[in-house]
N, C-alpha and C positions, 0 to 999 in steps of 0.2 A: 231219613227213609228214605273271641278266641284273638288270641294276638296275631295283629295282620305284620307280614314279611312285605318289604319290596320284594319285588320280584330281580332285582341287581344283589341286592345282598345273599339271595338265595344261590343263584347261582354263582357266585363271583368266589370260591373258593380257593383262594392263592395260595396255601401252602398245599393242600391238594393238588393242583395244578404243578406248582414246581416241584414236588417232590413225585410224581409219579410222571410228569408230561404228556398230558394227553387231560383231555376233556372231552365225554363222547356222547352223543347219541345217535344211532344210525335214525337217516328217512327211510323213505320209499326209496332210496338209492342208496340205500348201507353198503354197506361193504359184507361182502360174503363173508358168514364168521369161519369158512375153510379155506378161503383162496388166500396166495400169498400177495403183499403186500405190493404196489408199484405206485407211482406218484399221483397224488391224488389229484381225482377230476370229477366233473362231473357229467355221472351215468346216466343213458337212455334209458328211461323204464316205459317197455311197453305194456300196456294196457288192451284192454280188447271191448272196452266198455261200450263203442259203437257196432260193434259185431265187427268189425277190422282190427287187426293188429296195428297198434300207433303210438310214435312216443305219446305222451300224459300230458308235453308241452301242446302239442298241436290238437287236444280234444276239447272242443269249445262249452265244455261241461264244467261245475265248480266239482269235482273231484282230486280226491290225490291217495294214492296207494303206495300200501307196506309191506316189505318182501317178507317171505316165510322166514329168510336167517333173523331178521333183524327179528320176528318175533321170538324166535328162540331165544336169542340172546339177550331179549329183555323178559324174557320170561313171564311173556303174553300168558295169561292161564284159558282165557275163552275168547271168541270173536267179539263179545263187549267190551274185554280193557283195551281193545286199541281205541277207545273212545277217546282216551287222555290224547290220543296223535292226531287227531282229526277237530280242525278246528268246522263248529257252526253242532257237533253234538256235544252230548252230557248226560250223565244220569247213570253212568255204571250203578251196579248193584253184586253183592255174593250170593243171588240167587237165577233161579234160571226163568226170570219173568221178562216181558220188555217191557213192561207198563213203566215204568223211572225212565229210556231211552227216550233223551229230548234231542232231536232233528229242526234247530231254528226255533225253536218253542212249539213244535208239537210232539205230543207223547200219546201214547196208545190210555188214554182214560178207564177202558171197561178192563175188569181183572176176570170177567167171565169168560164161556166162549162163544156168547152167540151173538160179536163179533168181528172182526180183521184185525190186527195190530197196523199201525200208520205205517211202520219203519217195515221195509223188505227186507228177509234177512235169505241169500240165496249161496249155494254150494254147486260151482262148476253147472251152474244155470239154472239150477233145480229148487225151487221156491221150498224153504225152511219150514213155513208154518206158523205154527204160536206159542204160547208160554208153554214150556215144558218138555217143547219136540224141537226149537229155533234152537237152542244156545248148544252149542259145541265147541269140542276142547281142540287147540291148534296143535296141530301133527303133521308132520310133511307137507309144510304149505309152500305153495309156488306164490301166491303173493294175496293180497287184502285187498280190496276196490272198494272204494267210501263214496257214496254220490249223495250229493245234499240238491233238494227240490223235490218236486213231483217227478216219478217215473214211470212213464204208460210208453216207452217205445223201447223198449231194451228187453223186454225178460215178456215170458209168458204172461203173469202175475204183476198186476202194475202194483205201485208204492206212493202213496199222498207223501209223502214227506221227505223220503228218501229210502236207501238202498245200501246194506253195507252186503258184496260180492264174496268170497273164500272161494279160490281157485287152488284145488289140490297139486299137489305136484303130481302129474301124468309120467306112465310107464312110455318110455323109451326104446327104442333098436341102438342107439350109439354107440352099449356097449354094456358090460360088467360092473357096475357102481352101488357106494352104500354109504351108509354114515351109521355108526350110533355113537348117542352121547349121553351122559351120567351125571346127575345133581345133586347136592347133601346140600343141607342146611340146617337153620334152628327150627327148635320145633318139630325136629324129626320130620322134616322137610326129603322126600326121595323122589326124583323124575327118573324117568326111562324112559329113552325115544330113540328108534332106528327103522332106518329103513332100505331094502335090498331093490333094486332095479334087475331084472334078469331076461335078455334076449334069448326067446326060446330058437327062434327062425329070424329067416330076413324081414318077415312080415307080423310078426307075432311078440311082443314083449310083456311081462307081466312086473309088478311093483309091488312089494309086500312091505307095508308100514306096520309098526306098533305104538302102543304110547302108554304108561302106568305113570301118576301122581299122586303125591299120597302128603299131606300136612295134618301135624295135629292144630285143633281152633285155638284162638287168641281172646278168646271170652272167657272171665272165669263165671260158669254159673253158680251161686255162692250154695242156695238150697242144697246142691246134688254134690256139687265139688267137678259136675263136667265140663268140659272146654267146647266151647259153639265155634263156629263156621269154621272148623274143619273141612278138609275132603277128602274121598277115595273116589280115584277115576282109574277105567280100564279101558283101552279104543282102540280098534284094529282096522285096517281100510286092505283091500286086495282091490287093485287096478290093473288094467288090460287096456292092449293096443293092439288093431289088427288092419294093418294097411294094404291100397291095393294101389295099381295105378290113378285108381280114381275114387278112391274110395278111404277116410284115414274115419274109426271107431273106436272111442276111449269109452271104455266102460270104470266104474268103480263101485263097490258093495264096502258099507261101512258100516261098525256096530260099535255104540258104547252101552255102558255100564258108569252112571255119575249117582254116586252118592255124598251129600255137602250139608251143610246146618243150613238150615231156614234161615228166613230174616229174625233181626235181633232187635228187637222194640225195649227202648230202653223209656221207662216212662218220668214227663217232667214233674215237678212237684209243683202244679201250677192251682191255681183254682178248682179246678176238677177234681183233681186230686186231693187238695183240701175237704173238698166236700163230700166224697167218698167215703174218704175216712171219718168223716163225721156220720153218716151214714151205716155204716158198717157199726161201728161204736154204738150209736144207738139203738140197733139190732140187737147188738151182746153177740156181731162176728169178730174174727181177727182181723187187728187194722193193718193198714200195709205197711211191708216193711219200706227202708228209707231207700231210697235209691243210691246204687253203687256207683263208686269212680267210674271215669273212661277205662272200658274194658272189664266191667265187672256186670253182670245181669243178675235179678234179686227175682223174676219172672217167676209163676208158677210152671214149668217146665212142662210136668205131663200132666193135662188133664182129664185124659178117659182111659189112665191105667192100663197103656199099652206099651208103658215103657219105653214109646220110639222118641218123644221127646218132640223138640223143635227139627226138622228135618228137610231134605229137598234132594228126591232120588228118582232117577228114571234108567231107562231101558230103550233105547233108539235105533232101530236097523235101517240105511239108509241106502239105496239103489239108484245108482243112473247111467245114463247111457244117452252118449252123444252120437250120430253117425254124419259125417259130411261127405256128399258127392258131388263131385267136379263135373257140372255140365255146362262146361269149357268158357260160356258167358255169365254165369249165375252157379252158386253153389248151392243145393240144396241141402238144407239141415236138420236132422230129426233127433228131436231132446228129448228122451223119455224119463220120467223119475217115481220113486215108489218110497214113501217112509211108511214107516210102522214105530209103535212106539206105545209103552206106559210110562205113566209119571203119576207121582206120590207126595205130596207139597200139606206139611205141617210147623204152623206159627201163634204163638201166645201175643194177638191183635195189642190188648190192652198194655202191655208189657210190666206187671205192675206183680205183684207177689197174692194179688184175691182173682177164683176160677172168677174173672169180668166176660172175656171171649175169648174161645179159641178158634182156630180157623185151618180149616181143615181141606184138603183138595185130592181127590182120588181119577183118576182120568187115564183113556187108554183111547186112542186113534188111530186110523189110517188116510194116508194120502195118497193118488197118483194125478198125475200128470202128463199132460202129451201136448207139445210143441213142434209145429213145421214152420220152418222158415228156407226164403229164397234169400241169398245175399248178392247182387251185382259181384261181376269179378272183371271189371275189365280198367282201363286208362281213359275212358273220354269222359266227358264236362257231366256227363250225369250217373250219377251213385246212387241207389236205396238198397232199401232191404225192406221186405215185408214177412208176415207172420199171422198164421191163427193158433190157437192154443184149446187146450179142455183141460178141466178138472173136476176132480171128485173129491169129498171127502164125508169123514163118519168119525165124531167125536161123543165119546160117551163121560159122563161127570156126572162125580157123585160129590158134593159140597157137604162142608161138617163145620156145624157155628154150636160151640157147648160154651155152659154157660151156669151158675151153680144157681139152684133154686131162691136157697134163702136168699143170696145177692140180688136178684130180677124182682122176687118181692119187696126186698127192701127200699132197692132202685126206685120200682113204679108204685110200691102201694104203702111205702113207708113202716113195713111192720114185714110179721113172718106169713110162711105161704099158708097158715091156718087161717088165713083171714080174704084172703082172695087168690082165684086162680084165672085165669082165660081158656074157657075150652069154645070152641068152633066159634070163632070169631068174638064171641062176647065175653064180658067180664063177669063175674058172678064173686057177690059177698060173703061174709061168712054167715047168712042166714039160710043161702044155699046149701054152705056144708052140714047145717046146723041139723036139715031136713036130709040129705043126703049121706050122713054118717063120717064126717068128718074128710080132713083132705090126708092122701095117699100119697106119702113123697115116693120119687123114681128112687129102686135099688142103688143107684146110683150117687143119686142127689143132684144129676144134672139134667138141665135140660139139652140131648143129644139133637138138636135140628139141622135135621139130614135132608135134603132135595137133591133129586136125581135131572139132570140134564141130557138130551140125546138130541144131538145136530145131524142132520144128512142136507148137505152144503155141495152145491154144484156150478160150474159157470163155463162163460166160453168169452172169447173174443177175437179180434181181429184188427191188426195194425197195418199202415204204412208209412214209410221215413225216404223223402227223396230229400237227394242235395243236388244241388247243378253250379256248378265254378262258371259263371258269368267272365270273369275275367283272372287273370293269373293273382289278383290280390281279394278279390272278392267274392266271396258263395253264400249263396241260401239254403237253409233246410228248412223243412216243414213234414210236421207228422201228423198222423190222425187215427184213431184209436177206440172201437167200438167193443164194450165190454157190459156183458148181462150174468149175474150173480143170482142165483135162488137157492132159500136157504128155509128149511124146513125143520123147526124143532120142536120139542117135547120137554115139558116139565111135569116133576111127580114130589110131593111131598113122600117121605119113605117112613114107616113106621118107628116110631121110636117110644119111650115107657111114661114119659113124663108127658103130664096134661098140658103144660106149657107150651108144646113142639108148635112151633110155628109165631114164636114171639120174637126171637133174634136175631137170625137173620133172612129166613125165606116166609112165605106165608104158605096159607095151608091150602093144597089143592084135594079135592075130592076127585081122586082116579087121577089118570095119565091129561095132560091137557095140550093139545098139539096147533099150533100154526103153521102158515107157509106163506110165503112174499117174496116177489123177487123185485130186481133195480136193472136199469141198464143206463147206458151212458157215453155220451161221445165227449173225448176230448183231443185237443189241440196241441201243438207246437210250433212257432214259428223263428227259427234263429237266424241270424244275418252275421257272416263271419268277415272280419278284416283283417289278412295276413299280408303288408307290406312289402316283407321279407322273410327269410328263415327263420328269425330270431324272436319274432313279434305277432301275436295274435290276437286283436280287441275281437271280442262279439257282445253280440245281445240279443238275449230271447224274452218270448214269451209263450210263459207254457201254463194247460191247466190238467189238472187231476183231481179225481173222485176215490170217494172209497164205501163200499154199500153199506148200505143198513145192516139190522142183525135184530135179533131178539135180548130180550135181557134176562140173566140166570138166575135172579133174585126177587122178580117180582112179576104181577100179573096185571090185565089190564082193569080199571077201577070196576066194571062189571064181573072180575074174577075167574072168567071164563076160558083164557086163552093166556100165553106169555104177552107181558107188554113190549111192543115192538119200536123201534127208535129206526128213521129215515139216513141217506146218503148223507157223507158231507161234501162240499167240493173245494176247490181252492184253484187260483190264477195269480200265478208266479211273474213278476218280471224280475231279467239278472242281467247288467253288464259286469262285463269280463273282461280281465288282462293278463296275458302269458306272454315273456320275454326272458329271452336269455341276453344278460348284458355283461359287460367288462370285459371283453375279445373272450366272453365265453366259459368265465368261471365263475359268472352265477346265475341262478334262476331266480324267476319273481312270480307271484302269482297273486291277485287280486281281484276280490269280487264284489258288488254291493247289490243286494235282493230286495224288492216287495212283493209282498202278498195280500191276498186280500181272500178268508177262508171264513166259510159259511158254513151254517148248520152245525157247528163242532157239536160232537158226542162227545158228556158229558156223566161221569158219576156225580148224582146227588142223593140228598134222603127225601121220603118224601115230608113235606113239614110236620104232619099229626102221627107218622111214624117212623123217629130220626133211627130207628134201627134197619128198616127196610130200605134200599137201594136202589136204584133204578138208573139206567140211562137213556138220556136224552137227548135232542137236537136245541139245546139251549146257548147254543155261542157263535156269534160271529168276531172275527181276529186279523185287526193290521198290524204285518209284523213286519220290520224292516231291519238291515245287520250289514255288516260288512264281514270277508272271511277274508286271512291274504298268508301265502308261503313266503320264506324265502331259504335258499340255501348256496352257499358259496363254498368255494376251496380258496381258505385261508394264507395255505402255505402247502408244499408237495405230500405234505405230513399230518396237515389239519383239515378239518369240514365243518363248517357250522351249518346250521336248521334251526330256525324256526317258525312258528304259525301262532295266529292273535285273530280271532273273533269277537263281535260287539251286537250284539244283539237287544233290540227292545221293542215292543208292541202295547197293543190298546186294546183291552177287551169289551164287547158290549152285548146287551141281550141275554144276561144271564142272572135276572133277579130270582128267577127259580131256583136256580144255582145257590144264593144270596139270602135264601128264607124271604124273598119275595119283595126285599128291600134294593134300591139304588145304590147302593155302598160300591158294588161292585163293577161299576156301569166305571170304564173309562181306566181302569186297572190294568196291571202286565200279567202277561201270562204268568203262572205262579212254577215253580218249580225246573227253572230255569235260568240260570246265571245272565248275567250281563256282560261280562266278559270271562274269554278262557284265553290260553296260555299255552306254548310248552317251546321248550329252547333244546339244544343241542351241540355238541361238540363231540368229534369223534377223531381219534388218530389211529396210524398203522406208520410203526417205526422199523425199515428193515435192520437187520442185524446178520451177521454171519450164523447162518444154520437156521434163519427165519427169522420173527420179527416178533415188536411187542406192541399189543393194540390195547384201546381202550376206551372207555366211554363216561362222559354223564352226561343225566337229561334231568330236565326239569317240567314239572306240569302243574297247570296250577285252574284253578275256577272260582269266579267271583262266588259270592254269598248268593241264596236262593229263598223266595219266598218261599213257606210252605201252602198257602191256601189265598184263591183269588180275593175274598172279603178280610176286607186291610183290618175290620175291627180284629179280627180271629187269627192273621198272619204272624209269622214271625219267621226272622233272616237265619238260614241254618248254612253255616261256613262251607265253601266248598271244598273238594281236595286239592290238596296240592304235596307236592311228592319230588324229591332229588332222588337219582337212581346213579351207584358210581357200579365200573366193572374196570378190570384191566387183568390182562395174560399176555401167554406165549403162544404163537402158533408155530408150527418148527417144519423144516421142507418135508418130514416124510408124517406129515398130514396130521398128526395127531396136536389135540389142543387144551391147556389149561388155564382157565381164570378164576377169579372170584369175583362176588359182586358183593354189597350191601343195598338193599333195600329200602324206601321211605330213610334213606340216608341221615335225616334230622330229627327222626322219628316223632312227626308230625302227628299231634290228634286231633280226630275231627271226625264226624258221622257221613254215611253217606246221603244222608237226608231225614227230612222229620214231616212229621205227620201232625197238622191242626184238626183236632178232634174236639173241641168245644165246641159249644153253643153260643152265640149273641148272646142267647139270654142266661146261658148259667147251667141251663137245663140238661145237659149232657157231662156223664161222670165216667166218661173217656180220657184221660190225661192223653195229654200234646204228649208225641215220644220223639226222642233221636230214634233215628235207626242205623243200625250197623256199626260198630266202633270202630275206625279202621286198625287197619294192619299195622301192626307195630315196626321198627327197625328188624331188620331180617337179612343176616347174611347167609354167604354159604359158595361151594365150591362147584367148579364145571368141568366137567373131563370129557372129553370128544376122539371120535377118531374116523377119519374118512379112508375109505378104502374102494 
């Protein structure tokens, strides 16, 4: 939601190696997949993560960023799979949620919306949002920016956890320029991505991108005979430049169109399962079928006969607008941004072949945004930047938990629904029916339980970030950061046919039921940098970050009155740091070692007397401690190697709520979060008369992951790990062709699993894998820059 490799044997591929020459993966400093080849070195990447342009060496931040080529030519598909390049996260997923995205061991817990995701996800400065409106497909990208820790001095929108950045490629005066390029594969595998730069004036340029992807899925589902996580993506981006002497304004207007398979819940055949089936049997329902190989789903597919199946489709229009003005000591900057956006998220919970839950998510929002900031612009000993910000937003959800009658009475009352039902909170016999004329199944036969959600969520805040250089090797920063969130929402049980409504997943509210709370909060930074020379940068900070309360979309408070509401969390960061370029300059190093110390985590749990109902809470406190470290050299004029290694582990406590009220969980690791990750690199560029021939493999890899904090109920689910080869031509009059193979080893393995048992036995939820991955996958690249 397996047999271990070293990690040498994996990548150590010598007849590969000698018989094509080259071994690749591009960094944050690939190599253009258009420019022509020249001896290889290593490149300055600037970065802008401090609101200055700066090489990445010299930003005393644990950061590292990936150019837009190199995404292309690994055929990045959204801004989560650059997870596998970014050591300290984890947690991709084929769908467009962030709740799996783990940042050092924290992950966004609530799958509702009435609260924040940890992880920042921002576009050209403009704060992403949440599950359904964040994930976006990579198109003309000018580069990736990955910041791990708390961030409350960089963006409007601070981040507990971290920040991954997507800076588009900006329209240009330089000149006439474009590129498009073309991709086939298996699986009727088709890309299409181009894009035109156009100088209208000396002050006026416009950039017109496209982008169309399209795969059939790699799941067979056996019932239907369809193929799951598939996609079809469409995304257009129009950007503008309008400079003056004092004045440069990049606007962008961006829309897609994602349609993709749900998550794939593949169910185990554990205990629960066993019992289920035993259950059902003594019903006189259908038992389940057996579960299928890697890559096969045996799921009930549709279960309210609307044919759409397991699915994950949205609609996102997305606007922003930067404008900076030069006065002359300080630049002022105005970020404006606006999304809008539906999204439509259907998945079979149980993954099992009997209607157990389906799960259902209908939702449409809007966002905006306003940002002013001053940025110093001058040469002496002291630097800052300051900033206020607002936002608004309005999220509407409409949640769908079905569920088959006979199953819920078999489940809770051991028999059929002629014998018991639950109407407005109570249970009633069948001596009830007996007076009342018998029980009335829904046309259906399911129980539809629908609750409607409506947020109107607003905040503001206010920062500042001074540095002063003490001495030509020594500087201080320090920030501080005043942020107040109020969030105001509504919950509505929605009518539905069956007596049951209000058993599986939401409870039953009478009429619309509304709250409102707000949070504010200051936090801190203090870093101390040591730059000896040009080549060498130690620092160390300490920094802390909050993230507010919210309401929960699943349940009420034990009086039934109002949504039940869950408090702030915070967390206080310490990180030393190492950046050096060593060996007269042909390699970079990067090294970091983190603590934290993060309270109040919000938490999903059930509640104990009703393990179907949900709630989040402020039930965790977490010491989490890891190292993160880069390296990259030039080999030889013609090779490059990369790679990165994080190690992560922590202690969790305060969460016997969490734990069914039991100590088990007291002194645990964070669940769903590898211990270590991985990924190497090798890249070449061979010239030749008429151009040259390049190429690549990469390797990623992540340790095994508990599924669930209480070890009785946990179990180790493998992580991914993944070879990618590529090699081509690229020839002086600019046009380019490669191939690549995919999961090169064709490695199986999930992208996570899901502990849904009970301690005691009492829950007939099977543990599931989730997601099978992607099979071997090749295919071909054709490009041409113009």
């Amino acid at each position: 939601m397996m047999k271990n490799h070293s990690c040498s044997q994996t990548l150590i591929k010598k007849p590969l190696v000698n018989a094509l020459q080259l071994i690749a993966l591009a960094s944050a400093a690939s190599l253009s997949s258009f420019s022509m080849a020249a001896p290889m070195a290593l490149e300055e990447v600037v970065v802008t993560a401090t609101k200055r342009s700066e090489s990445i060496q010299d930003v005393p931040l644990a950061i590292n960023a990936i150019s837009g080529d190199f995404a292309r030519e690994v055929n990045l598909n959204d801004v989560k799979d650059m997870i596998k390049f970014s050591p300290g996260l984890s947690g991709n997923s084929q769908d467009s949620f962030l709740d799996t995205i783990s940042v050092r061991g924290i992950v966004s817990n609530d799958f509702g919306n009435g609260g924040d995701p940890s992880i920042g996800m921002y576009k050209n400065g403009n704060y992403q949002g949440r599950n359904g409106s964040a994930v976006s497909s990579l198109f003309d990208i000018d580069r990736i920016e990955v910041l791990r820790g708390p961030q409350g001095f960089l963006f409007g929108r601070n981040a507990i956890s971290g920040a991954i950045s997507v800076h588009t490629t900006k329209a240009s005066l330089e000149g006439q320029e474009g590129y498009v390029e073309l991709d086939a594969g298996e699986r009727d595998i088709f890309v299409a991505e181009g894009a035109v730069n156009i100088p209208v004036s000396d002050n006026f340029a416009l950039r017109v991108a496209g982008y169309h992807s399209e795969e059939e899925g790699w799941v067979d589902h056996l019932p239907s005979g369809d193929k799951l996580l598939g996609h079809n993506k469409d995304a257009a981006r129009i950007s503008a430049k309008f400079v003056t002497e004092k004045m440069d304004a990049n606007l962008y207007v961006e829309y897609e169109d994602r349609k993709q398979g749900g998550t794939v819940y593949v169910a185990k055949e554990d205990q629960a399962y066993q019992s289920l089936n035993a259950l059902l049997a003594n019903g006189g329902l259908p038992t389940l079928a057996a579960r299928g190989k890697h890559g096969e789903d045996v799921s009930d597919l549709d279960l309210n006969g609307t044919g759409q199946g397991i699915y994950d489709g949205g609609n996102v229009l997305s606007v922003g607008l930067q404008i900076d003005y030069d006065l002359d000591e300080m630049v002022l900057s105005s970020i404006t941004g606006y999304k809008s956006h539906h999204y439509a998220y259907a998945e079979d919970f149980d993954g099992t072949s009997a209607e157990l839950f389906w799960y259902g998510q209908d939702q449409e929002g809007d966002y905006i945004e306003q940002e002013f900031r001053l940025t110093s612009n001058n040469d002496g000993a002291l630097s800052w930047y300051a900033g206020a910000s607002y936002y608004e937003e309005n999220i509407d959800t409409v949640f769908t938990g079905n569920q088959s009658e006979e199953i819920y009475c078999n489940i809770y009352w051991g028999g059929s629904c002629a014998y018991a039902v639950y109407i407005d909170n109570t249970y009633y016999s069948s001596s009830y029916f007996d007076s009342a004329g018998g029980f009335s199944p829904a046309s259906s036969g399911l129980i539809e339980d629908k609750n409607r959600t409506v947020g109107k969520y607003q905040g503001y805040a206010g920062y500042v970030d001074l540095s002063y250089q003490f001495t030509e090797s020594v500087s201080v920063s320090t920030g501080l950061r005043y942020t107040y969130d109020e969030k105001e929402m509504s919950q509505q049980s929605l009518p539905a046919e069956s007596v049951f409504n209000g058993g599986v997943q939401a409870p039953i509210t009478n009429g619309v039921l509304t709250d409102k709370a707000d949070w504010d909060e200051v936090t801190w930074r203090v870093a101390i940098n040591y730059q000896p020379n040009d080549d060498t940068l130690l620092y160390f900070s300490t920094t802390t970050g909050s993230k507010s309360g919210g309401f929960n979309s699943f349940s009420l408070t034990p009086a039934g009155d109002k949504p039940a509401a869950f408090d702030e969390e915070s967390v206080i960061s310490y990180e030393l740091g190492y950046k050096g370029t060593v060996l007269e300059g042909r390699a970079q190093l990067t090294a970091n070692v983190f603590y934290y110390d993060y309270t109040d985590q919000q938490l999903t749990f059930a509640y104990p007397d009703s393990p179907n109902i949900t709630r989040v809470g402020n039930i965790g406190q977490v010491d989490g401690y890891g190292f993160e470290g880069t390296a990259q050299a030039v080999l030889t004029d013609t090779l490059r190697f990369m790679t990165g290694l994080s190690w992560f582990d922590s202690e969790v406590n305060e969460v016997e709520n969490f734990c069914e009220n039991l100590d088990v969980c007291e002194g645990e690791p964070q669940p769903s979060t590898p211990e270590w990750t991985f990924f190497a690199s090798l890249n070449t560029a061979i010239p030749v008369t008429g151009g040259e021939w390049f190429g690549s493999l990469s390797y990623s890899w992540e340790d095994k992951r508990a599924t669930s904090l209480n070890p009785n109920l946990s179990r180790n689910v493998r992580g991914p790990r993944e070879a990618q080869l590529s090699a081509g031509y690229r020839s002086e009059e600019q046009w380019t062709v490669s191939v690549y193979v995919e999961n090169l080893t064709d490695e199986k393995y999930y992208d996570g699993g899901n502990s849904n048992a009970a301690a005691d036995g009492s829950s007939f939820y099977p543990d599931s894998d989730i997601n099978p991955s992607r099979p071997r996958t090749a295919g071909i690249r054709l490009g041409y820059e113009f």
